[in-house]
C-alpha positions as CSV (number, residue, x, y, z in Angstrom):
1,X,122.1,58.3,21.9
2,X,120.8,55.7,19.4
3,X,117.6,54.5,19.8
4,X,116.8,50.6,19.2
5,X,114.3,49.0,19.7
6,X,115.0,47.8,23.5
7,X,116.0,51.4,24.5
8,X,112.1,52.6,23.0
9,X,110.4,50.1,25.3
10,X,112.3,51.0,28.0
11,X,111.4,55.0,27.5
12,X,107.4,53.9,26.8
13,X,108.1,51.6,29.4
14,X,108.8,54.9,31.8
15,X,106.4,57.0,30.0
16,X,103.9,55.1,31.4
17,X,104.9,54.8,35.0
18,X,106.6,58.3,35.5
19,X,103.0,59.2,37.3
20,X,104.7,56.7,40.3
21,X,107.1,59.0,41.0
22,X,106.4,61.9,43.6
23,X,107.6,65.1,42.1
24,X,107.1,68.6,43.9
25,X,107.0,70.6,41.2
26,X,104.4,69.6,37.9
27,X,103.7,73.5,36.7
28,X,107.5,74.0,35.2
29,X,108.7,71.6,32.5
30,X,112.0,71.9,32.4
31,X,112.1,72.1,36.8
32,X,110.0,68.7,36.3
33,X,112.7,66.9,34.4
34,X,115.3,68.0,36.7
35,X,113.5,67.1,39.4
36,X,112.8,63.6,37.6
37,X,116.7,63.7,36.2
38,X,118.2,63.8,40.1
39,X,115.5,61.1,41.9
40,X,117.6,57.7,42.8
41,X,115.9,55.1,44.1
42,X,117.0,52.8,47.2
43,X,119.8,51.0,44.3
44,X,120.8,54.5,43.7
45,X,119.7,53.9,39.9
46,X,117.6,56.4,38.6
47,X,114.2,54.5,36.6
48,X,113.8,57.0,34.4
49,X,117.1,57.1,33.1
50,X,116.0,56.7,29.5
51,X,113.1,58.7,29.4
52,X,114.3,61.4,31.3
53,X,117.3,61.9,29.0
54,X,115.1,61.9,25.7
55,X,112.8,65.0,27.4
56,X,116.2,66.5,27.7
57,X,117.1,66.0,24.2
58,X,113.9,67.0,23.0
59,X,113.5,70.4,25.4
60,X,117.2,71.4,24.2
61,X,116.3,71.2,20.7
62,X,115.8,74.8,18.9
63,X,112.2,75.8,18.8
64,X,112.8,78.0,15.7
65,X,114.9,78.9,13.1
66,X,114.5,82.7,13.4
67,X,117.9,83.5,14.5
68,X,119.2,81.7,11.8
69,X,116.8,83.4,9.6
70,X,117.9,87.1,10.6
71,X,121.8,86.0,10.3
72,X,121.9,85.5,6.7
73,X,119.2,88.3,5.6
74,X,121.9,90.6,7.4
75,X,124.9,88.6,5.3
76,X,122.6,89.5,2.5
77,X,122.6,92.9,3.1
78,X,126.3,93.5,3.6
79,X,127.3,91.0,0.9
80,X,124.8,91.2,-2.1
81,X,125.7,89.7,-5.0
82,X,127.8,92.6,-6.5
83,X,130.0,92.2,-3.2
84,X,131.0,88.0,-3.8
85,X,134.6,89.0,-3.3
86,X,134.2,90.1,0.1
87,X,136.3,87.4,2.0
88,X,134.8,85.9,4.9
89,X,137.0,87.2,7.5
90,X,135.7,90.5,6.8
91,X,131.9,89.1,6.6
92,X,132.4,87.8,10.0
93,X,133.4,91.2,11.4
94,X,131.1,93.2,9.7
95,X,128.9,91.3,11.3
96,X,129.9,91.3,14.8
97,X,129.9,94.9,14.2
């Protein structure tokens, strides 16, 4: 998904006349751009094709890092630095454990 310069005036472009479309639900983010992501119009094309799949993108990204975070403080914990032979296989099911 690159994003030229044509493709970010289409999705301002849509940005700006997404209000058009009718959509039952507003409350729910992600239920409004599903609801956006499955309207056709009379062509059968959706108009918010661009803009639709950049909310996507964006609402799929991670919010945080914690999980991340708590992973390699437990690595640390099984696998200090007196450990370093400890061969990953091992790691991994420690781990899991």
């Amino acid at each position: 998904m690159g994003f030229c310069a044509d493709r970010i005036d289409r999705i301002l472009s849509q940005r700006n006349n997404i209000h058009l479309q009718k959509c039952t639900v507003t409350s729910d983010t992600v239920q409004f751009w599903g609801e956006v992501h499955k309207f056709r119009n009379a062509a059968e094309e959706n108009p918010n094709a661009d803009v639709c799949d950049m909310a996507i993108t964006v609402l799929s990204l991670p919010h945080s890092n914690a999980d991340i975070k708590r992973v390699f403080s437990q690595m640390n914990i099984v696998k200090p630095k007196l450990r370093n032979r400890m061969g990953l296989d091992t790691l991994n099911a420690v781990l899991w454990i």
